[in-house]
C-alpha positions as CSV (number, residue, x, y, z in Angstrom):
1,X,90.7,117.7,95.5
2,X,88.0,116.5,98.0
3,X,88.0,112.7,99.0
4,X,86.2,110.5,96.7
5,X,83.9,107.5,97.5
6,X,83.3,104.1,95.7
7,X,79.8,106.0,94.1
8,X,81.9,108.8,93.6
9,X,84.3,107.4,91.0
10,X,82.1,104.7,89.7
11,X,79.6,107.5,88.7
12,X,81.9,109.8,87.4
13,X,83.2,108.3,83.6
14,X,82.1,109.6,80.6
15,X,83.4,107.5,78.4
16,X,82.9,103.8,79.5
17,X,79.8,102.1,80.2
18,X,78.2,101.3,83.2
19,X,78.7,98.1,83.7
20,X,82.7,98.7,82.8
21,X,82.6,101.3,85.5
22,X,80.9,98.7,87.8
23,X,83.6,96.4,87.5
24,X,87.1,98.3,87.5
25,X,89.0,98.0,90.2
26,X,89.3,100.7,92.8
27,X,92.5,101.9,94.6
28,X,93.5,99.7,97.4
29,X,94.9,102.9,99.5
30,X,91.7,105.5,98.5
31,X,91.2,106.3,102.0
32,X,95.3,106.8,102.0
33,X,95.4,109.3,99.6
34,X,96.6,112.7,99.8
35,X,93.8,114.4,98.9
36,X,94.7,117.9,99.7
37,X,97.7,117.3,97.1
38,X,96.0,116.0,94.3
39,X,94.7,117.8,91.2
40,X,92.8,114.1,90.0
41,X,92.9,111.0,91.1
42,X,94.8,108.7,88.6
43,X,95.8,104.6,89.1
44,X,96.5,101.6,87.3
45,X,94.2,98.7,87.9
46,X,95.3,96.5,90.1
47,X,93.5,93.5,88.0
48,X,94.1,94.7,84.7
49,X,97.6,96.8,84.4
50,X,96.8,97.5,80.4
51,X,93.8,99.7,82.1
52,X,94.4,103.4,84.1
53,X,91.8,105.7,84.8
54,X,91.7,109.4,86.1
55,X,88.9,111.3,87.6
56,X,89.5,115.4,88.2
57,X,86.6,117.9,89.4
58,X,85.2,119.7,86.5
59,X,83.2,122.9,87.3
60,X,80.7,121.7,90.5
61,X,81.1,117.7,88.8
62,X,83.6,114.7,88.6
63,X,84.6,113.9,85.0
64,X,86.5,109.9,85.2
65,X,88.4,108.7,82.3
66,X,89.0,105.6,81.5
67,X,92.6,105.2,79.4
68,X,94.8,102.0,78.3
69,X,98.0,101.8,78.8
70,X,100.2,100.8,75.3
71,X,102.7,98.9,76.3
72,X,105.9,100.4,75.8
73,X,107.9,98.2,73.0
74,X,111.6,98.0,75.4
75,X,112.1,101.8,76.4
76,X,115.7,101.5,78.1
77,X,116.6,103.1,81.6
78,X,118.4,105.7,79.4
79,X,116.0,106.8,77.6
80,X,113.7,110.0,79.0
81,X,110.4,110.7,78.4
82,X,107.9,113.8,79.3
83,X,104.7,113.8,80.5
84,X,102.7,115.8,78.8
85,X,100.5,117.0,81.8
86,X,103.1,117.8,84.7
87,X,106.1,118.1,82.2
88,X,107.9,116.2,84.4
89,X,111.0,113.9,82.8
90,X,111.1,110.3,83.4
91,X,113.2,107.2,82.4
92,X,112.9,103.6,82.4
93,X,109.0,103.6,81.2
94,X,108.0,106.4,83.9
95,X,106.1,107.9,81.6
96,X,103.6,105.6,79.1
97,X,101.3,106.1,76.4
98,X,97.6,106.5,77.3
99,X,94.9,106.4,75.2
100,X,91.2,107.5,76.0
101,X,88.1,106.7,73.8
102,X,85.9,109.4,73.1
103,X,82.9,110.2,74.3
104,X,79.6,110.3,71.9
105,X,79.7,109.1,68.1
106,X,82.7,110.0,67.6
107,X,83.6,107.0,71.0
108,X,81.4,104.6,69.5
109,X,83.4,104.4,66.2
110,X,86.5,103.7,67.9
111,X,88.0,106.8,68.4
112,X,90.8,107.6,70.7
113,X,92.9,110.2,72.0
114,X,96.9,109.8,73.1
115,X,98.7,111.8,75.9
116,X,101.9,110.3,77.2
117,X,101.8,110.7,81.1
118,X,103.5,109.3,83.7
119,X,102.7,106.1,84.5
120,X,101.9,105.8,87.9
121,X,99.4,108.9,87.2
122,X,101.2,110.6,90.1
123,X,101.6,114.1,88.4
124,X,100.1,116.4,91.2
125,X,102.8,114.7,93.8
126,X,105.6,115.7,91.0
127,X,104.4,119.0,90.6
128,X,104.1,119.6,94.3
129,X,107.7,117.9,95.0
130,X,106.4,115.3,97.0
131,X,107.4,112.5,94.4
132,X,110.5,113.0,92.3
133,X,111.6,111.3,89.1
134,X,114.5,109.6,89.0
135,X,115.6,110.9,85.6
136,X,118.0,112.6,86.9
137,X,119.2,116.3,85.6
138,X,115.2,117.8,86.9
139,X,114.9,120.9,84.4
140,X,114.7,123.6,86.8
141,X,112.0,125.8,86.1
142,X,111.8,129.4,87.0
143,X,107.7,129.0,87.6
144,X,106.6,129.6,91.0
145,X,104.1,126.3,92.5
146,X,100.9,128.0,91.7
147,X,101.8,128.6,88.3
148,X,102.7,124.8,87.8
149,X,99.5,123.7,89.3
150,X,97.7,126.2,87.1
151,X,100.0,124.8,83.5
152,X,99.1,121.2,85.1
153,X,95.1,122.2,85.1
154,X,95.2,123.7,81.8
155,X,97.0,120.6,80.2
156,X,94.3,118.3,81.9
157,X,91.6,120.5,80.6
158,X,93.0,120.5,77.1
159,X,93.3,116.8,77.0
160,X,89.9,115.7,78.5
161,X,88.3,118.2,76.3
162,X,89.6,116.3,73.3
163,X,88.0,113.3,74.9
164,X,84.5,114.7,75.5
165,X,84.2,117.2,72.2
């Protein structure tokens, strides 16, 4: 992914108003991020932690998503969850559910979409290796690095294309 700017992100949401976009906060680290290793760029508000958002390149344009994080009703450390972008395995809340409104009509009646994903949005590192769970017992997986990139693109695609449709 290429580095983003402040206009970059705050330009880039489809499915919160301006003035919303205006006043999320940003990253602390942006200029710290791996870029080169990152399929979207995904965080947690750092004023707000109910709020996430996620912002991916989409043809030649950015596509940001604003979700809200439900809170997670006293998942124990035992318990594991699976993201449904990276389909990587987590415990102890590492992976939470999001939900995104929709864009259009369809938004402005209140509609939502749901993925669980992990919670600190860090899927590309994950995929990549450079992050691992601490679930313990990683499925192995006989897919080579490209292809999980490629299943992590398609799940990302599927999911903001319930959003925007």
């Amino acid at each position: 992914m290429r580095p983003l700017t402040e206009s970059d992100i705050r330009t880039s949401f489809v499915n919160c108003s301006k003035g919303e976009a205006k006043r999320l906060g940003l990253p602390k680290d942006l200029d710290d991020q791996p870029w080169e290793h990152l399929d979207f760029l995904g965080w947690r508000d750092p004023g707000a932690p109910g709020r996430s958002y996620l912002i991916t390149e989409s043809g030649d344009r950015l596509v940001g998503i604003a979700l809200r994080v439900t809170s997670g009703g006293g998942r124990g450390f035992t318990t594991r969850s699976m993201c449904s972008l990276c389909l990587t395995t987590r415990t102890g809340g590492g992976v939470a559910l999001m939900t995104a409104r929709r864009t259009g009509e369809a938004g402005r009646q209140g509609n939502t979409v749901g993925q669980y994903l992990c919670g600190d949005l860090d899927c590309s590192l994950y995929v990549r290796g450079r992050k691992e769970s601490v679930a313990g017992g990683v499925m192995e997986e006989s897919l080579t690095l490209d292809e999980k990139v490629a299943r992590l693109h398609a799940n990302l695609n599927a999911f903001l294309t319930k959003i925007t449709n």
